[in-house]
Each structure stands twice: as C-alpha cells, then as structure tokens.
ROLUM-699977 format. One record per residue (C-alpha): residue in three letters; x, y, z. Coordinates in steps of 0.1 Angstrom, whole numbers, plus 5000, padded with zeros to 4 digits. Example, Ala and Ser with C-alpha at 12.3 -4.5 7.8 and 13.67 -1.06 7.14 Angstrom:
<rs>
ALA512349555078 SER513749895071 
</rs>
This chain:
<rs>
UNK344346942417 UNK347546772434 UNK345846562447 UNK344246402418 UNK347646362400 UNK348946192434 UNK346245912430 UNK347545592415 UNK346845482384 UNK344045222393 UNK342145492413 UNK342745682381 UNK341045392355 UNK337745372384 UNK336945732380 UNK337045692343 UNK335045422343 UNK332345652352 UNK332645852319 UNK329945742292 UNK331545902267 UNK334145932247 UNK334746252242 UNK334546302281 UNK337246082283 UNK339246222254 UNK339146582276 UNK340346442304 UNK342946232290 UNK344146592274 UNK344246732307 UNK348146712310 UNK351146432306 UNK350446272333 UNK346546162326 UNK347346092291 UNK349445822299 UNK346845722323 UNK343545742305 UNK344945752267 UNK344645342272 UNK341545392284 UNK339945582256 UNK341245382229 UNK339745072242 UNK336745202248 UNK336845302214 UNK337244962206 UNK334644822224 UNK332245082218 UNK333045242183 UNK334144942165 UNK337845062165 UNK337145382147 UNK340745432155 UNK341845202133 UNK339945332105 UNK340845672107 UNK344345622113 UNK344845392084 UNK342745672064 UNK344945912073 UNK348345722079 UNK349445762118 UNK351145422127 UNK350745532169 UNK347645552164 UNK346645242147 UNK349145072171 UNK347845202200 UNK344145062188 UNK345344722184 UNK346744752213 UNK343644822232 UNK341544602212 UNK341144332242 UNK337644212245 UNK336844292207 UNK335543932194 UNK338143762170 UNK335443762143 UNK334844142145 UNK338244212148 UNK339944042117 UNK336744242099 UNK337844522112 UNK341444482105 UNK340544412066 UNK338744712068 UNK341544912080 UNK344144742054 UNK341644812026 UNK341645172035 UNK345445172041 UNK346845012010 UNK344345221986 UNK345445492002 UNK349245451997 UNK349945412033 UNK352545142030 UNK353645172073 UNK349745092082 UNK349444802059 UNK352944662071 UNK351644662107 UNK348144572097 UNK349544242075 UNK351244132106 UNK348344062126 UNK347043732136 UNK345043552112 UNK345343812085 UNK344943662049 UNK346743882026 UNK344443741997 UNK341443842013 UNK339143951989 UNK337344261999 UNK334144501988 UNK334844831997 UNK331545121993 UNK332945241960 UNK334044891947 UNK331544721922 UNK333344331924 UNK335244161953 UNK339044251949 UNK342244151968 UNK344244401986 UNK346844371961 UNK344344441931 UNK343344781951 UNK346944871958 UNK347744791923 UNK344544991906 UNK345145361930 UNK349045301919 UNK351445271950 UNK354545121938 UNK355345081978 UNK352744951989 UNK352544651956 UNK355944601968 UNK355444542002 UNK352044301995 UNK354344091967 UNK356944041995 UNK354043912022 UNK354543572024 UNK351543342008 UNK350343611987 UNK348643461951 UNK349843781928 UNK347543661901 UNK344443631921 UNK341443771908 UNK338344001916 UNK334743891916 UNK335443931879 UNK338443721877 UNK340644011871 UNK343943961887 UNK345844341901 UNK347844351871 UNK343944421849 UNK343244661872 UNK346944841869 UNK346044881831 UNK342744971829 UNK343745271859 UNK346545331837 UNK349245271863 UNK352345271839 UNK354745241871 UNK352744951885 UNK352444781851 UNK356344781852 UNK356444651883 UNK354444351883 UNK355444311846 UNK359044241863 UNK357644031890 UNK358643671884 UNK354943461888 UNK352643721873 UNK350643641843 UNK350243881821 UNK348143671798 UNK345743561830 UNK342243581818 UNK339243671835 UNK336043481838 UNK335043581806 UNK338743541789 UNK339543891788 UNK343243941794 UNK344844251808 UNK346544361777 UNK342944381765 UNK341244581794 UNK344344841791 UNK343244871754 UNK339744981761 UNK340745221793 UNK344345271794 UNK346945491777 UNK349045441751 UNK351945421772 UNK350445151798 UNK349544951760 UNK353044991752 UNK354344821786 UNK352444521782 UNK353444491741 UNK357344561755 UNK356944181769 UNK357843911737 UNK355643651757 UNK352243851756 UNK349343711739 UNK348343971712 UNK345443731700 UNK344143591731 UNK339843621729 UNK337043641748 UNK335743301757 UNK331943351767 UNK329543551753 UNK329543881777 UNK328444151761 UNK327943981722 UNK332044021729 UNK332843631723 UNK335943611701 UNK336943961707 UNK340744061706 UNK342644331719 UNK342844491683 UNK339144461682 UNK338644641714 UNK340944901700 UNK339144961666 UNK335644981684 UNK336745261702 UNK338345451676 UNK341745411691 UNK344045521660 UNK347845471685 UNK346145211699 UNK345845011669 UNK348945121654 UNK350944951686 UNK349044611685 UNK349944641648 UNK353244711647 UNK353444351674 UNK354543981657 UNK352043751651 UNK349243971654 UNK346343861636 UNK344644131615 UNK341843931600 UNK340943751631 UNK337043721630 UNK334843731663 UNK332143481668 UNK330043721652 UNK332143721619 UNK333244071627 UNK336944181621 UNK338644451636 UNK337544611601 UNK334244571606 UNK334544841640 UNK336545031620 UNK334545121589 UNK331245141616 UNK333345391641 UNK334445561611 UNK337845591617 UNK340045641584 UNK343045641597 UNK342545281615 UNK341145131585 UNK344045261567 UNK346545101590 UNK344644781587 UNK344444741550 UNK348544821550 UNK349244571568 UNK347044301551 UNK343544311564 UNK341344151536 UNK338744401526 UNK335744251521 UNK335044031550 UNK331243891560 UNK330243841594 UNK327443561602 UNK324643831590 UNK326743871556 UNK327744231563 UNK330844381554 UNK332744641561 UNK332044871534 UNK327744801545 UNK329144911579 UNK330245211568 UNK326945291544 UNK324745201574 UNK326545481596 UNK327045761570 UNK330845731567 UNK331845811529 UNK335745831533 UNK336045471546 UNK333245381519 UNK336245511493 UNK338945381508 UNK337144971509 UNK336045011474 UNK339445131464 UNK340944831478 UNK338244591460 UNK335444581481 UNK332044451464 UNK329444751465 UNK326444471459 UNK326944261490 UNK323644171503 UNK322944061543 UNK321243781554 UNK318443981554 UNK318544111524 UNK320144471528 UNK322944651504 UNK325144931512 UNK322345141489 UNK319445001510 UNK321645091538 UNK322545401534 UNK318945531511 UNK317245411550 UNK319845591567 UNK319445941548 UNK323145891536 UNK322646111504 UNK326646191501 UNK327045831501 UNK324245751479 UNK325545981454 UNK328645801455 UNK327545431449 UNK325045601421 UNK328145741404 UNK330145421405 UNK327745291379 UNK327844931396 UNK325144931421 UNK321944741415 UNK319545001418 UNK316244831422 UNK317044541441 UNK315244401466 UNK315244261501 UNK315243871502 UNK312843861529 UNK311144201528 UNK310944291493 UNK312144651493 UNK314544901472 UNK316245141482 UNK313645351469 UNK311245221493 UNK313245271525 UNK314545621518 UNK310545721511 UNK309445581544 UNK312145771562 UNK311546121546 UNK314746121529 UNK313546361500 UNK316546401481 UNK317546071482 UNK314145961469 UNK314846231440 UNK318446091430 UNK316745701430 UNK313745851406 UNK315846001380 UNK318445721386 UNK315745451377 UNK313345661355 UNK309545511359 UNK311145151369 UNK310545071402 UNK307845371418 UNK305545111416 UNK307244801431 UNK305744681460 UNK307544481491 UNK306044231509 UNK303544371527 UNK301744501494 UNK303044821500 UNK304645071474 UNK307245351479 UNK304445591481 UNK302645401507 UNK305945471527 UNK306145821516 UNK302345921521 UNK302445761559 UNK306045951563 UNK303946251552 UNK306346461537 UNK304346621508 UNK307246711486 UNK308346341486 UNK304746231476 UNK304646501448 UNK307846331435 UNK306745981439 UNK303146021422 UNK304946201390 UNK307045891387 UNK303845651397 UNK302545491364 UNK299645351387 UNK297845501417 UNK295245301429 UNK293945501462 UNK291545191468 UNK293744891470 UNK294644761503 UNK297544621515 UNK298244281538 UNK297244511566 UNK293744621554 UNK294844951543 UNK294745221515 UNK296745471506 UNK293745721515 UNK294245531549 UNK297545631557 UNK297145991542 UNK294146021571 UNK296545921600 UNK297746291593 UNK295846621600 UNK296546781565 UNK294146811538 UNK296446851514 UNK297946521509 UNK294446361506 UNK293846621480 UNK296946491459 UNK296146131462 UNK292346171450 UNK293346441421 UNK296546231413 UNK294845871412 UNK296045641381 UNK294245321385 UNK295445011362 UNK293044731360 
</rs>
C-alpha cells in the first residue's frame, strides 16, 4: 500500500484512466487524503465529460459552492455550446431554489446572459432567471440578479409577464416590495395580452400583495386587456376581482383614486355584471356605494339584475331593483329576468318578480316566441309552471313560439305528468293531431316516453278548436 501513495501523481491519473466508472473512481478517490487530492480532479471531469456535469446540477440543487466550483473547474473538453446549456441549467435550478452563492458564481461565467430566458420541466412559458427567482420568493437572490450588470428587470416570459407578474400572482409580498422600490421596474408593464401585474395579483394573489401594488400613486388601476384572450378584452383589475368573488379585493381597488366603477369590457359587461352573476352581495354593495350605475347592458342587452335571475341569486336581485333597476329588460335575444329565471327553475326568484306587480308576464322572445311559461314547462319546473298559471289565468297555456309549439308540447316531451295535468286544466284547446314545424304531435312526443299514462291524459283530455 506504501508504495502506491509513493507513486507520483501522473502514475496516479494512468491507472485511473483505466476505471470505466464513476463510482470506481469515486471509491478510490475516498481511499484517504492523499488520493483525493489526486483523483478528486479526475472524477469530476469525467463527470463532465461523461455525465453532462451532473455535478453542477446537483450542487446548485442542493447549494455546495466546492462543489459546483470544482465542476467548472474540470469542465475542460465539455463543448462551449453544451456547457453554457448546462450552466443555465444549473442557474435555473440555483436561483429557484434560493441559492444566492451558486447563482453568484454561476452569473460569472463566460458568456452567461443573465436574461436568458429558460423552460424548466415544471415551467409552462419561457421565463428569465429573474422572473423564477422573483415567483419562488428569494429577496437575495432578486437582489443579486438586479445588481448583474445588463439585466432588463422588466423582461418578460413567453407570455410577456415581466418577474414582477410573477411576484404577485405567487403572492410574494417581500418581493413585491422589493422590485416595487427598484428604480426601472414597471409596475404597469403589460403582457402580450395587456394584462398588467396589479391585475394577475388580483386573480391569484392576497390581499396584502394587492395592497403593495395599490400603496404605489403611479399604478394604473384601469389599465385593460388589449386582445381578446379568453373573451377577457377590456377587462380591469376590478373586473377580475368581482368575477372571482373577491369581496377585500374589490373593497381595495375601490377605495384607489380614479378608479373607474362603471368601466364596461368589450363585451358591455361591468364589474356589476360579475357581481350580480357570482352572487356576491357584499361586492355589489360596495359597488352601488360608490356610484356604480345599476342597470347597465352589455352588447347582448343583459343587465345585471338578468345576471342575477339567470343564476338563481335573489338577494342581489333585491338589492338592483332597490336601486332602480328595470325588471323588464329584454336581451338581444329576447330573454327577461322572468324568462330567465322560469328556464332556470328559480322559483324564489320568480316569486319575487310576480310579487312586484311589474313584470310582463306573457311576453315573448323576439326571435323565439316564448314565455316564461313555455321555458319553465320544458324544463320540469312544476311549481313554477303553477305560479305562471294562476298568475296569468287561461291567457297564455295556449301560446305557441315559433316552432308551433305550446307550453304543453314542452311539458309533455319534459314528461313530468303533474306539470301536464296542470297545463291541460289551464289548456282551452288541445288538439293531439296538429303538428308542429317539425312534423310532430303532441301524441308524438308523449310516445318518446315509456309511460302509458301520459298518452292516456292527452287522448281523454283532447279539446280541439276548429
């Protein structure tokens, strides 16, 4: 054995060359002092050459400087190209990690461009080093990439989010604060689809990372979506916030100068719109104090208070018709807040708009020709259909839409036999032979189901009118 630590290094490096492995080579180098300060060179270039500098990778993964020195070190005979891929690799790693001593030696290689954009596994869009450093949170290591000479602080991802976006939708308060202070960083900078950061914080940061960005008198409370992503053009930060129910939310952006509560998408939607559809209360409430106009139309015509028949929400149907919102709006298309809610199965709301005393009861659709009665019977809605009927008396039972087809024709294809029962006493004509525009009877439909007793009804029940 003394004679093998006698041998000179060079003697040393030759009968290491005959190891094919690296973990033969690791053993040996382990052997004592003396060959690890031999062979350790050894091994880590022959990780570089033949394991892509795995060395690098795990010691940026796991934060050992020696290590990722002594890599670089031994990375002779690794290919420029591969290298610097390598190396962003390793910085990616490093600065999501936190590990601000890697990503100080890594920045300092040759040829290293600190606005790399990179796609790491778990990454879904392109994203610079600061962006990732920013997004995980480590005030050190956005610190060390602002001080790196040429970095762009407001570059963006694949996206066109810049690291600041990606702060505040990972709710990084600290971060925020940071490059909030950073003289050069736009906090206004818009993505490829004009979404600012003040508006991606909204939909997936906290109140307090909000609250950062509204701290600053120079933000852009009213700054909108440009394109059309998502049916989102013309979408604000308050929108974003009533969409998602987002009661603080809303109350910060509120409480902001300048803001502009009636601001109206492309769409024609207002933040009220969300509101009354999400059914928050309390959001609607904060809107209407502080001046929202309560009967807005989008391009289809609809208002809020149709938003909130068409999605069952009664308390926000109070609160817009308290404020002086019309019950008898009608869409584009024809549709009321009854309509809307009768189709829905609303009956609480239904009740309500019947109680009012104001609500045209047997109006019909502009292109489609049908009541209320007509949409609650096709979707089963029994009860409804019952509060219509003694609403309306024998008026409009035998109205029929568009298609040639009556409330009954609805009912009796729904197949609820209770409904049909209601409909037929309130029928002054029942003609079981007359077809509609699609060839068919009201026998028809009542054969699409397997039960006798519904045919039964319609032939005992049949009031023909000639």
């Amino acid at each position: 054995m003394r004679l093998l630590l006698d041998l000179p290094n060079e003697i040393l490096h030759h009968i290491a060359g005959y190891l094919a492995l690296e973990s033969d080579l690791n053993l040996l180098a382990r052997t004592n002092r003396h060959f690890h300060s031999a062979i350790n060179p050894l091994l880590y270039h022959f990780n570089a050459i033949h394991r892509q500098m795995s060395a690098l990778l795990w010691a940026a993964d796991h934060g050992i400087v020696e290590t990722a020195q002594h890599s670089l070190n031994a990375s002779f005979g690794v290919s420029n190209n591969i290298k610097l891929g390598i190396i962003y690799d390793a910085l990616s790693i490093a600065v999501h990690a936190g590990h601000t001593s890697i990503a100080k030696v890594l920045l300092l290689q040759e040829g290293i461009d600190p606005n790399f954009r990179y796609r790491s596994k778990e990454a879904r869009s392109w994203v610079t080093f600061l962006a990732r450093a920013a997004g995980a949170g480590h005030v050190d290591t956005v610190a060390l990439l602002l001080s790196t000479k040429g970095i762009n602080p407001n570059l963006g991802d694949g996206m066109g989010r810049p690291p600041i976006a990606h702060a505040g939708f990972n709710n990084q308060v600290p971060v925020i604060e940071q490059l909030l202070a950073t003289p050069g960083v736009d906090m206004n900078g818009k993505d490829h689809h004009g979404r600012t950061p003040l508006a991606w914080t909204v939909s997936f940061g906290s109140e307090a990372a909000v609250s950062q960005f509204l701290s600053r008198q120079d933000i852009d409370v009213n700054a909108a979506i440009a394109t059309d992503d998502l049916f989102k053009k013309g979408w604000t930060a308050l929108m974003f916030a009533a969409s998602r129910g987002f009661a603080k939310k809303v109350e910060l952006l509120l409480n902001t100068p300048y803001i502009n509560v009636n601001h109206q998408s492309s769409s024609g939607k207002t933040a009220l719109h969300w509101a009354a559809q999400v059914g928050s209360e309390t959001i609607v409430q904060l809107l209407l104090a502080k001046g929202a106009y309560p009967d807005p139309r989008d391009s289809h015509n609809r208002s809020p208070l149709i938003q909130s028949a068409l999605y069952g929400h009664l308390s926000i149907m109070e609160l817009l018709y308290e404020a002086g919102a019309n019950l008898n709006t009608v869409t584009s298309t024809g549709s009321t807040a009854l309509t809307s809610a009768s189709g829905e199965g609303h009956t609480d709301i239904v009740v309500f708009l019947l109680g009012t005393g104001k609500v045209d009861v047997a109006a019909k659709g502009k292109e489609d020709k049908r009541n209320a009665l007509s949409v609650a019977a096709e979707g089963g809605h029994r009860d409804i259909v019952d509060l219509l009927l003694k609403q309306n008396g024998q008026g409009f039972p035998n109205e029929r839409d568009y298609m040639g087809r009556s409330p009954l024709s609805y009912a009796i294809e729904h197949g609820d036999l209770e409904t049909i029962k209601l409909l037929i006493r309130n029928s002054s004509v029942i003609d079981t032979g007359e077809t509609d525009a699609n060839g068919k009877t009201l026998l028809s439909y009542a054969a699409q189901h397997d039960d006798p007793a519904i045919l039964n009804l319609l032939v005992s029940a049949t009031k023909v009118t000639r």
